[in-house]
DOMI-468678 format. One record per residue (C-alpha): residue number from 1; residue in one letter; z, x, y. Coordinates in nm, 3 decimals, m for minus. Layout:
+-------+------+---------+---------+---------+
! gumar ! tigu !       z !       x !       y !
+-------+------+---------+---------+---------+
!   NUM !    A !       Z !       X !       Y !
...
+-------+------+---------+---------+---------+
//
This chain:
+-------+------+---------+---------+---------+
! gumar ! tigu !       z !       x !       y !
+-------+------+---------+---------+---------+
!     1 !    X !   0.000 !   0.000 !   0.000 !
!     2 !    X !  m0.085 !   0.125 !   0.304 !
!     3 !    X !   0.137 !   0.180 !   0.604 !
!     4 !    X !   0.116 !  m0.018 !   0.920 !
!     5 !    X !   0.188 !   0.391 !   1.148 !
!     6 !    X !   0.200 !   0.741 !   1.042 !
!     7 !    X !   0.309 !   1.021 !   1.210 !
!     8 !    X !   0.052 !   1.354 !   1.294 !
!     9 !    X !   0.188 !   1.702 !   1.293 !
!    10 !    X !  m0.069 !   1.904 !   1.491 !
!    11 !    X !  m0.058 !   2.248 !   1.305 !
!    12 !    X !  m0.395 !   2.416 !   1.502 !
!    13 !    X !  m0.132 !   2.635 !   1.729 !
!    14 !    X !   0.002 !   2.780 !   1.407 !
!    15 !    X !  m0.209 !   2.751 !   1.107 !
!    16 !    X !  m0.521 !   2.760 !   1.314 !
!    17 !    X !  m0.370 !   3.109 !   1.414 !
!    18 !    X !  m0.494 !   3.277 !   1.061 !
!    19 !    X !  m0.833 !   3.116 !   1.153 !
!    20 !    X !  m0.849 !   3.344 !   1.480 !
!    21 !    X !  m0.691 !   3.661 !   1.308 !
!    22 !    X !  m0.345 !   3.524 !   1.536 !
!    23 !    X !  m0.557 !   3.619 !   1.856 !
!    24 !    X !  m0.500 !   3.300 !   2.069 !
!    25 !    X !  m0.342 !   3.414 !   2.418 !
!    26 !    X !  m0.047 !   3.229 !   2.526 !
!    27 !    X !  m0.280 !   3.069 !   2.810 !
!    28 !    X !  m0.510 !   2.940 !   2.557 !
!    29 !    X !  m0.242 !   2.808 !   2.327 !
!    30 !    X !  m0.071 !   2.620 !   2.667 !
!    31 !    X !  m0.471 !   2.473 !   2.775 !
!    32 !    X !  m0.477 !   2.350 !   2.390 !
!    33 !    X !  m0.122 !   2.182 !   2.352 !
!    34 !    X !  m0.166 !   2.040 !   2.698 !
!    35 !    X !  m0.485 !   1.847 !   2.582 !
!    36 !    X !  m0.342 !   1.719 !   2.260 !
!    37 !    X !   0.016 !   1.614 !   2.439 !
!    38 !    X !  m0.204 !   1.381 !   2.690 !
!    39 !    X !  m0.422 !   1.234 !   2.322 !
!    40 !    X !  m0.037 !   1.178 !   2.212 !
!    41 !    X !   0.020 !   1.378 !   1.890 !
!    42 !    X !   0.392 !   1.322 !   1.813 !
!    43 !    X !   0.426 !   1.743 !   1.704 !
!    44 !    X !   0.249 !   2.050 !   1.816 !
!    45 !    X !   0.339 !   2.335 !   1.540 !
!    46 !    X !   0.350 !   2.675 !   1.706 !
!    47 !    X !   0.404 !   3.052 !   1.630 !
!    48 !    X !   0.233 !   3.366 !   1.442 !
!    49 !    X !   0.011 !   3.170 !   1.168 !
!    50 !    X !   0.311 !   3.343 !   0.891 !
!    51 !    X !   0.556 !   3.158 !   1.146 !
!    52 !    X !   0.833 !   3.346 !   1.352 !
!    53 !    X !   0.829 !   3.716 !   1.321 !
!    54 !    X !   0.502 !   3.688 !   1.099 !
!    55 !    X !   0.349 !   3.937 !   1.360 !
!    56 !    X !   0.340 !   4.260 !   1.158 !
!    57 !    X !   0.120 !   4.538 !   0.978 !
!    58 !    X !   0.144 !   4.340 !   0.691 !
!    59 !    X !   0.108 !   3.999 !   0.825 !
!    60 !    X !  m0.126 !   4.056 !   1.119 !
!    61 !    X !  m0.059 !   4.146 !   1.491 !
!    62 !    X !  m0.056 !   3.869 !   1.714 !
!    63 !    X !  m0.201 !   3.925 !   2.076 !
!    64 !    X !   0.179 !   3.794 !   2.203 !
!    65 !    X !   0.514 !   3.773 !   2.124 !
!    66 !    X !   0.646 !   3.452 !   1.967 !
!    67 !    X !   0.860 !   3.406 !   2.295 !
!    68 !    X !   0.538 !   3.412 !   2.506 !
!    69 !    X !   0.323 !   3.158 !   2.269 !
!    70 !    X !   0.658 !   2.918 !   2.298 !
!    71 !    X !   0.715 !   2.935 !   2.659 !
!    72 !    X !   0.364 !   2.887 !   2.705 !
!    73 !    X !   0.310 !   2.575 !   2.520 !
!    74 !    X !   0.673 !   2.463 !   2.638 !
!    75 !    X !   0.581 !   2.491 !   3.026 !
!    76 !    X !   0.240 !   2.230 !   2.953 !
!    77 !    X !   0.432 !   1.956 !   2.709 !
!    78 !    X !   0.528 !   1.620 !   2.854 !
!    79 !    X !   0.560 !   1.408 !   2.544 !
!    80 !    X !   0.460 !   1.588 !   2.216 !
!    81 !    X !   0.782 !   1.789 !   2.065 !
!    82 !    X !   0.734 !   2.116 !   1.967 !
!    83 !    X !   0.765 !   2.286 !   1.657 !
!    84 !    X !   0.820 !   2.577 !   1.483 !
!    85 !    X !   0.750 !   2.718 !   1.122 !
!    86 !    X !   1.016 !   2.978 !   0.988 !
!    87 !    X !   0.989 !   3.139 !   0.641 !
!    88 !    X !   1.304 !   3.258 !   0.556 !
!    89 !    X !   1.207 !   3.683 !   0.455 !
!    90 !    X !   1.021 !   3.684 !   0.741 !
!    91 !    X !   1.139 !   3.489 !   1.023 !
!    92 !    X !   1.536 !   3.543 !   1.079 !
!    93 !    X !   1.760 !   3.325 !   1.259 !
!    94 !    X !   1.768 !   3.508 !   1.571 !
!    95 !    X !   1.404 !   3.383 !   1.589 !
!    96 !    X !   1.510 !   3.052 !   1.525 !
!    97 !    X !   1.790 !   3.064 !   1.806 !
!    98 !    X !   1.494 !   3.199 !   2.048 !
!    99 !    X !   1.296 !   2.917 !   1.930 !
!   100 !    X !   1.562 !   2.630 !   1.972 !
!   101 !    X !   1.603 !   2.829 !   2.338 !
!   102 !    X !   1.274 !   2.775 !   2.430 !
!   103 !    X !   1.296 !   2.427 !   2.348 !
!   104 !    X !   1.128 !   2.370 !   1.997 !
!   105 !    X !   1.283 !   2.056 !   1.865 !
!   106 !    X !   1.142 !   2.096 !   1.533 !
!   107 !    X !   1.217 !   2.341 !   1.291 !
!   108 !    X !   1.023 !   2.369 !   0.969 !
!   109 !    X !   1.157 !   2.599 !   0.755 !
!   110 !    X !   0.913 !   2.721 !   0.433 !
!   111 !    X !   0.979 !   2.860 !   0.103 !
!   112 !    X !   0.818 !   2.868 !  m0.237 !
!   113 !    X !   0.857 !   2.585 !  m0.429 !
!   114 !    X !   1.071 !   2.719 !  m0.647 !
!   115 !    X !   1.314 !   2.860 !  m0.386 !
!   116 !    X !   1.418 !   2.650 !  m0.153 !
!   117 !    X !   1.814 !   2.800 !  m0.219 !
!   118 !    X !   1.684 !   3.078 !   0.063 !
!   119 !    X !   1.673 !   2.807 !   0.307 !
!   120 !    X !   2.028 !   2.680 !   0.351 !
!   121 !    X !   2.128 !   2.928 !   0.639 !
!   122 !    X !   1.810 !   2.866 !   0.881 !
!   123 !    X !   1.870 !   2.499 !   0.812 !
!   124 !    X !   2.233 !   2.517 !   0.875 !
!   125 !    X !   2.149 !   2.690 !   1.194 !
!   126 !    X !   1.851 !   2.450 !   1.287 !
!   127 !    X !   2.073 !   2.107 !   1.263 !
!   128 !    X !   2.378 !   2.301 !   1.441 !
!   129 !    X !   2.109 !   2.344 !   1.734 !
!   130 !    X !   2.043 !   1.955 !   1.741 !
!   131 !    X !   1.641 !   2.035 !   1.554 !
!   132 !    X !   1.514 !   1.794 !   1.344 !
!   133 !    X !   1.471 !   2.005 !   1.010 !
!   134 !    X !   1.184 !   1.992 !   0.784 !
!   135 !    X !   1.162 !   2.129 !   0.428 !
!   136 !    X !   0.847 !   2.293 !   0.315 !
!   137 !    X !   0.790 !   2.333 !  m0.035 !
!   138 !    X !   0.486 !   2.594 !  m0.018 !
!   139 !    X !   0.251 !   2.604 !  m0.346 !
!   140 !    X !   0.375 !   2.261 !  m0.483 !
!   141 !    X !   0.129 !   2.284 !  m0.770 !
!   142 !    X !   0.287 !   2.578 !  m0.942 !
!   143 !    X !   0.630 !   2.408 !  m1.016 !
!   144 !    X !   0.658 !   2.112 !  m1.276 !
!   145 !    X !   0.777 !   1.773 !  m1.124 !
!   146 !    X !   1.110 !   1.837 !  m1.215 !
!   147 !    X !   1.152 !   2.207 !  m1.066 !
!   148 !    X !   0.965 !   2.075 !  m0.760 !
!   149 !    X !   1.201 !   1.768 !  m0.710 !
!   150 !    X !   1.526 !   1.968 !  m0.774 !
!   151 !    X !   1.404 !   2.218 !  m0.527 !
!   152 !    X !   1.380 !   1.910 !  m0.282 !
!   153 !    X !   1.696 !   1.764 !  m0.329 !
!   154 !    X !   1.862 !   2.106 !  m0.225 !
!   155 !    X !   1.667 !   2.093 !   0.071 !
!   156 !    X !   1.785 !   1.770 !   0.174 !
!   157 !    X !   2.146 !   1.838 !   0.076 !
!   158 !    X !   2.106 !   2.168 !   0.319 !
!   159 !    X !   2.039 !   1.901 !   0.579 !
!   160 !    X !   1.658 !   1.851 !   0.581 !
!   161 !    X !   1.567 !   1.556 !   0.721 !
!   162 !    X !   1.221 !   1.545 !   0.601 !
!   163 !    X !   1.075 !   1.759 !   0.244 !
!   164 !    X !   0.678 !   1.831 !   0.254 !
!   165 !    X !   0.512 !   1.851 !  m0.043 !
!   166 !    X !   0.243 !   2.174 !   0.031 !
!   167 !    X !  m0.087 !   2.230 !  m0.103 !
!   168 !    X !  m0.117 !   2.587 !   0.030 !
!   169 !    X !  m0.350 !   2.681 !  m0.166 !
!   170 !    X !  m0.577 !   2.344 !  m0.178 !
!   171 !    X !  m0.579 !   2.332 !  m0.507 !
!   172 !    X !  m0.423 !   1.988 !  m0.614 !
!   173 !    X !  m0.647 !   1.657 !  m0.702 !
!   174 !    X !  m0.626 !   1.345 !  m0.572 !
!   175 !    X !  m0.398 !   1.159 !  m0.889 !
!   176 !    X !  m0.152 !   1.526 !  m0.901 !
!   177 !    X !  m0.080 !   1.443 !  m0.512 !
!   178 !    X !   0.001 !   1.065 !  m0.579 !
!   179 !    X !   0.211 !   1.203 !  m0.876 !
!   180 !    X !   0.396 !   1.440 !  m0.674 !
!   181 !    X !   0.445 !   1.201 !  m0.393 !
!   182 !    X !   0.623 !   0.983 !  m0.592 !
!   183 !    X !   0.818 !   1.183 !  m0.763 !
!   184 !    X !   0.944 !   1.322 !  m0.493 !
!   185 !    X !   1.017 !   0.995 !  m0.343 !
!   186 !    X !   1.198 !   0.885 !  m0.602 !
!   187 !    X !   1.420 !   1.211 !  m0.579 !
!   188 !    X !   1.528 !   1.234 !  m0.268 !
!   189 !    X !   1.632 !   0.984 !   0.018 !
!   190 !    X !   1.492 !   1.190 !   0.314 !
!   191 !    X !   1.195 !   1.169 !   0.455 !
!   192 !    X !   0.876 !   1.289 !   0.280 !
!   193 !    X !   0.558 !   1.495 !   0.422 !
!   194 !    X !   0.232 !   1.642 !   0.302 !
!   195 !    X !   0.029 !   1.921 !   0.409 !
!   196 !    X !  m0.320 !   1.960 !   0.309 !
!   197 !    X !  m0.587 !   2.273 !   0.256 !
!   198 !    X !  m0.956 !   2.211 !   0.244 !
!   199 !    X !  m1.031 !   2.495 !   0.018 !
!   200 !    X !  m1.181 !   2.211 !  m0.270 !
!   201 !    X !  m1.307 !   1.963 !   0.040 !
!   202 !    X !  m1.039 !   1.747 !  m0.052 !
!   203 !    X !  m0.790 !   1.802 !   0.253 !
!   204 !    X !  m0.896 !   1.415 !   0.413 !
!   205 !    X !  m0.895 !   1.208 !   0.079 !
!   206 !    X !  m0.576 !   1.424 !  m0.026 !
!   207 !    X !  m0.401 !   1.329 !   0.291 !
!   208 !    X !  m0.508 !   0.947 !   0.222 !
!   209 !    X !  m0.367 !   0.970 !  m0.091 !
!   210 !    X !  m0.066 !   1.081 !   0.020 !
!   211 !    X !  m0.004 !   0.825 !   0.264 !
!   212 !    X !  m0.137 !   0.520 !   0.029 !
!   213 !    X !   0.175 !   0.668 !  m0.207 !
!   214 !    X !   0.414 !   0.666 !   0.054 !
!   215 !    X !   0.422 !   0.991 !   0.287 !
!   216 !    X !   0.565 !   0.952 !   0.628 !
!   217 !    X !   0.458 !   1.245 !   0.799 !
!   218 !    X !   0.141 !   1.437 !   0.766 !
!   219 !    X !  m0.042 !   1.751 !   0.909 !
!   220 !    X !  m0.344 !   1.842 !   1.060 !
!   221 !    X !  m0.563 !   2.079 !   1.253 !
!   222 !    X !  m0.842 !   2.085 !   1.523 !
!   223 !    X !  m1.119 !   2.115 !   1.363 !
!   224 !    X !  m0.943 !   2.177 !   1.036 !
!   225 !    X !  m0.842 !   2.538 !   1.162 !
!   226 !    X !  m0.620 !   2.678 !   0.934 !
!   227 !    X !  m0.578 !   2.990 !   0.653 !
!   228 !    X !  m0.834 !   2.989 !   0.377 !
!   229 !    X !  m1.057 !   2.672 !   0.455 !
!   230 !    X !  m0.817 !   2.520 !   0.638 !
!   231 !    X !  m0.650 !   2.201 !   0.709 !
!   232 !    X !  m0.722 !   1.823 !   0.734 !
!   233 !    X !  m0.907 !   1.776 !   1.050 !
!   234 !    X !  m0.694 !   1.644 !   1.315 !
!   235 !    X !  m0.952 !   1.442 !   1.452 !
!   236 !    X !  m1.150 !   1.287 !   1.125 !
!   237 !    X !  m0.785 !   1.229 !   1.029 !
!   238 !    X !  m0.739 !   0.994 !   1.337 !
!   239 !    X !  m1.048 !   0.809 !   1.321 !
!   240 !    X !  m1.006 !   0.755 !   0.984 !
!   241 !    X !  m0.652 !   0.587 !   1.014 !
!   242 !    X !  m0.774 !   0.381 !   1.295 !
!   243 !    X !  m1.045 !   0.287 !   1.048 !
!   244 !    X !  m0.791 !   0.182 !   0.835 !
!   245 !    X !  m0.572 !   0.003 !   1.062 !
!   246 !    X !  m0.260 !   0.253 !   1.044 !
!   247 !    X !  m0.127 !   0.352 !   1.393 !
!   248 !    X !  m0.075 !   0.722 !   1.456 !
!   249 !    X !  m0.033 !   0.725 !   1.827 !
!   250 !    X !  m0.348 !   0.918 !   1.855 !
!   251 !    X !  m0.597 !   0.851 !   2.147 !
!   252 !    X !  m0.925 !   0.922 !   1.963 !
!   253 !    X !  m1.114 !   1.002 !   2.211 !
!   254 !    X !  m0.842 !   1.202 !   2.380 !
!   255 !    X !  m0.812 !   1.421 !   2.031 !
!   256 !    X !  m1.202 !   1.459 !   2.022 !
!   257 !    X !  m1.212 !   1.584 !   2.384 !
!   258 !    X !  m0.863 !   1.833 !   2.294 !
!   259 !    X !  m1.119 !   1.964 !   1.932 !
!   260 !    X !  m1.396 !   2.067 !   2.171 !
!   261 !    X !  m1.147 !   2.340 !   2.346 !
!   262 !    X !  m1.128 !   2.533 !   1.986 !
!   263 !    X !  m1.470 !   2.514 !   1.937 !
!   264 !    X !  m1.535 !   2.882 !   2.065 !
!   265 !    X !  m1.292 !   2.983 !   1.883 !
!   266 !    X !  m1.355 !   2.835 !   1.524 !
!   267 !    X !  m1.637 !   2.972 !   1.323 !
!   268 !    X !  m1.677 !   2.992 !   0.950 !
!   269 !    X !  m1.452 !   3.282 !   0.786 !
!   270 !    X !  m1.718 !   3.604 !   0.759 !
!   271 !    X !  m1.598 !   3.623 !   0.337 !
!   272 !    X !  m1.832 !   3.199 !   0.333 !
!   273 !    X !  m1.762 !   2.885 !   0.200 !
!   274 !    X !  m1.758 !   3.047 !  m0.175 !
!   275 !    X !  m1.425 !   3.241 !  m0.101 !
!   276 !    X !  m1.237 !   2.920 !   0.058 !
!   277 !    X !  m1.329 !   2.739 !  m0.237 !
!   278 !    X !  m1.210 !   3.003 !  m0.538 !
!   279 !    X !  m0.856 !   2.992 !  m0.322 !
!   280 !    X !  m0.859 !   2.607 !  m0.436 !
!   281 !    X !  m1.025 !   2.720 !  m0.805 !
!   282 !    X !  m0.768 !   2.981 !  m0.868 !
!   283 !    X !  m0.486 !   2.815 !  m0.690 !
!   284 !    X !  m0.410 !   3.091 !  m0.469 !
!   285 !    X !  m0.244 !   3.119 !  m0.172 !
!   286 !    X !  m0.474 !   3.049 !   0.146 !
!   287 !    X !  m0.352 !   3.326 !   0.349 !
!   288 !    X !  m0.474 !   3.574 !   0.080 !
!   289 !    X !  m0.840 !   3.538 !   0.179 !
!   290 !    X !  m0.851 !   3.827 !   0.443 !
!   291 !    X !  m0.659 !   4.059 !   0.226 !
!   292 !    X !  m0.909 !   3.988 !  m0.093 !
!   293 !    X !  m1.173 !   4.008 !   0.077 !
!   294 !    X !  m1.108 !   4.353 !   0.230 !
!   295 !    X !  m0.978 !   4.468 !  m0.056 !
!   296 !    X !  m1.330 !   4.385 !  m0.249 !
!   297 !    X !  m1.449 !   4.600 !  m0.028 !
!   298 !    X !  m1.264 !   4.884 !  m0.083 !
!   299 !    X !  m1.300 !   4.882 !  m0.460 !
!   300 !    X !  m1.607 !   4.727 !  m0.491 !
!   301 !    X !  m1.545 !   4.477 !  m0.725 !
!   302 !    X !  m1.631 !   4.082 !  m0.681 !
!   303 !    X !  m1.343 !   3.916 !  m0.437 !
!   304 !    X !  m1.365 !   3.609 !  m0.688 !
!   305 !    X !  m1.257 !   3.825 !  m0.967 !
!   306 !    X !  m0.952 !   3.888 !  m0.807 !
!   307 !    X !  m0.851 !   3.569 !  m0.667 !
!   308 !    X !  m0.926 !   3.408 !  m1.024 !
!   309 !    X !  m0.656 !   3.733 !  m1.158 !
!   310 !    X !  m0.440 !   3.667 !  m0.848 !
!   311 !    X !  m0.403 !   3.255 !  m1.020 !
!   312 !    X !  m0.365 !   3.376 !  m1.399 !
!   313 !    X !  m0.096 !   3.587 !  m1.272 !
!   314 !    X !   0.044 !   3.323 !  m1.031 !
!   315 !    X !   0.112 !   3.518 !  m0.721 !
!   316 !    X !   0.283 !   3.380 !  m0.412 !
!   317 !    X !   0.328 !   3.458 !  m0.057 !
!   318 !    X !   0.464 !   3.765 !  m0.029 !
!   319 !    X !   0.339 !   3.976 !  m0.282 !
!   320 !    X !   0.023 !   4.031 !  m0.128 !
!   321 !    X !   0.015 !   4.395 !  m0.219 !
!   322 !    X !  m0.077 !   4.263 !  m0.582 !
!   323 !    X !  m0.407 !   4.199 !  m0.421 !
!   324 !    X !  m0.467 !   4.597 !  m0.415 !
!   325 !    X !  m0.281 !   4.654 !  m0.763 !
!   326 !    X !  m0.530 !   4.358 !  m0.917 !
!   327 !    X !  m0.847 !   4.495 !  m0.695 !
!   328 !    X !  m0.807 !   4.883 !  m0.843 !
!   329 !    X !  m0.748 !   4.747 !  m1.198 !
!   330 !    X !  m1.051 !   4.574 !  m1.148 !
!   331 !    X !  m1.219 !   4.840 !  m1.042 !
!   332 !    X !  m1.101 !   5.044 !  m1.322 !
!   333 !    X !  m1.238 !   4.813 !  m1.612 !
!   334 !    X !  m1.590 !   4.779 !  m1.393 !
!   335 !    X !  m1.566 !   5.163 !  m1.428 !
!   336 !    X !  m1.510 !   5.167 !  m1.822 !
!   337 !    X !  m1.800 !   4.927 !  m1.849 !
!   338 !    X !  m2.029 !   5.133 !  m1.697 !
!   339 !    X !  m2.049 !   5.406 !  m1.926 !
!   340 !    X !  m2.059 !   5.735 !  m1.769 !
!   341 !    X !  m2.093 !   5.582 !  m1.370 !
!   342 !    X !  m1.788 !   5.714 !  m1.174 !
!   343 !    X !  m1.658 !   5.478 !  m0.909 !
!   344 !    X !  m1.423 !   5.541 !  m0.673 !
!   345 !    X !  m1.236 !   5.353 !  m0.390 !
!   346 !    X !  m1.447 !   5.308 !   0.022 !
!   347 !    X !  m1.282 !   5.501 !   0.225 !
+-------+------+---------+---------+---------+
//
């Protein structure tokens, strides 16, 4: 049954980050969020596209600091709230004091779904500052039901107000998000999200599904900006619910005219449409595209060899230096097949 309103998450100030290699300047972030505050989207998501303190070697440099991005958007916002993603490794809670400083009334705080116990402190933290606190269960499909739901109820008895089922890596179908949705609102009593990845072309009819079984919150993207093939399109999202009756708040024409300020900025990842859609294949993580690719490079091996290794050995965020360890062993049995050719790593 469908509901009669919905509520949008705007995620292009965050997610969309990985899209631009976390290049937006702090001006471009504020002419952005001040476009999509006056087409009414309820949350604008913002910080390094790994969340607070993502910017790093590792990770990416941003062109600012997370304090700059936030004041920014802050300065420009009239009705939206703003949000911020924290995963817990990576972000620390001095970040999420800065944050709640600043003003961000939403903090969404991201683990693996099979370790949401790392979250208790940042959500502790986030509900003594007066934030609403959202639970994000990152890589949903790699838990059973059961591991996924427990994982969920200790995220709501750490004080989250809402738990998102994930599809980071854009891999889940259609009846396995309706399955999950359920079952996770059947678990808990809190609200319940979902957050889609295009990777399969499935990030609009995933985010349908979701809501027909019961979601209350969902996420989007301008122009489906996000990591790997990104995210359900902000806009197609809203003229689809107002297709369907189901109020979001949205101006549509408002949120078209806010998707034509990222158009210089979004442009179809350099590794094509074939990498995006092994991440949803393999099941890997999104952000891992950049790092595959680039390592294919190096070792010259196939980049869809390693994401399909990457899934068979079910790596998560954070381990990205598997990518290498997977690339060079790849390279090493391309080696042994081709008898007598030495190969050796670009430098």
């Amino acid at each position: 049954m469908l509901p009669g309103s919905i509520r949008v998450v705007d995620t292009t100030l965050r997610d969309g980050m990985h899209s631009v290699a976390h290049q937006f300047t702090p001006q471009q972030m504020a002419t952005i969020a001040a476009a999509m505050d006056v087409a009414g989207v309820d949350t604008l998501e913002v910080s390094h596209g790994d969340g607070l303190g993502g910017s790093s070697l590792q990770y990416g440099r941003a062109a600012a600091s997370d304090e700059a991005y936030l004041e920014a958007v802050a300065s420009v916002l009239r009705q939206s709230k703003l949000a911020v993603l924290l995963l817990p490794g990576i972000g620390t809670k001095e970040d999420l004091d800065m944050a709640a400083n600043l003003g961000a009334k939403v903090a969404r705080i991201a683990t693996h779904v099979t370790e949401a116990d790392i979250s208790e402190q940042h959500m502790g933290l986030a509900k003594k500052r007066g934030m609403e606190v959202i639970g994000f269960l990152m890589m949903a499909h790699m838990a059973p039901i059961e591991i996924m739901t427990q994982n969920a109820r200790l995220m709501e008895s750490y004080g989250a107000d809402c738990v998102y089922i994930v599809d980071s890596a854009g891999y889940m179908l259609p009846p396995e998000v309706r399955e999950r949705v359920e079952a996770l609102k059947a678990a808990v009593q809190c609200k319940v999200g979902f957050h889609a990845h295009n990777n399969l072309g499935l990030a609009i009819g995933n985010t349908l599904t979701a809501i027909e079984a019961g979601v209350h919150i969902v996420d989007g993207s301008l122009r489906s900006m996000g990591a790997g093939g990104g995210n359900a399109s902000t806009e197609t999202l809203i003229a689809v619910l107002e297709r369907l009756g189901i109020d979001s708040g949205v101006d549509l024409y408002k949120i078209m005219d806010a998707a034509k300020l990222v158009d210089p900025f979004k442009t179809q990842p350099k590794e094509g449409p074939d990498a995006t859609l092994m991440l949803g294949y393999a099941g890997v993580y999104s952000s891992f595209l950049l790092h595959t690719t680039r390592a294919a490079e190096r070792f010259n091996v196939d980049p869809r060899d390693i994401l399909v290794e990457l899934g068979r050995r079910r790596i998560v965020g954070g381990q990205e230096d598997m990518i290498i360890d997977v690339a060079y062993e790849l390279m090493q049995k391309k080696q042994k097949a081709l008898s007598g050719k030495v190969m050796s790593p670009k430098v």
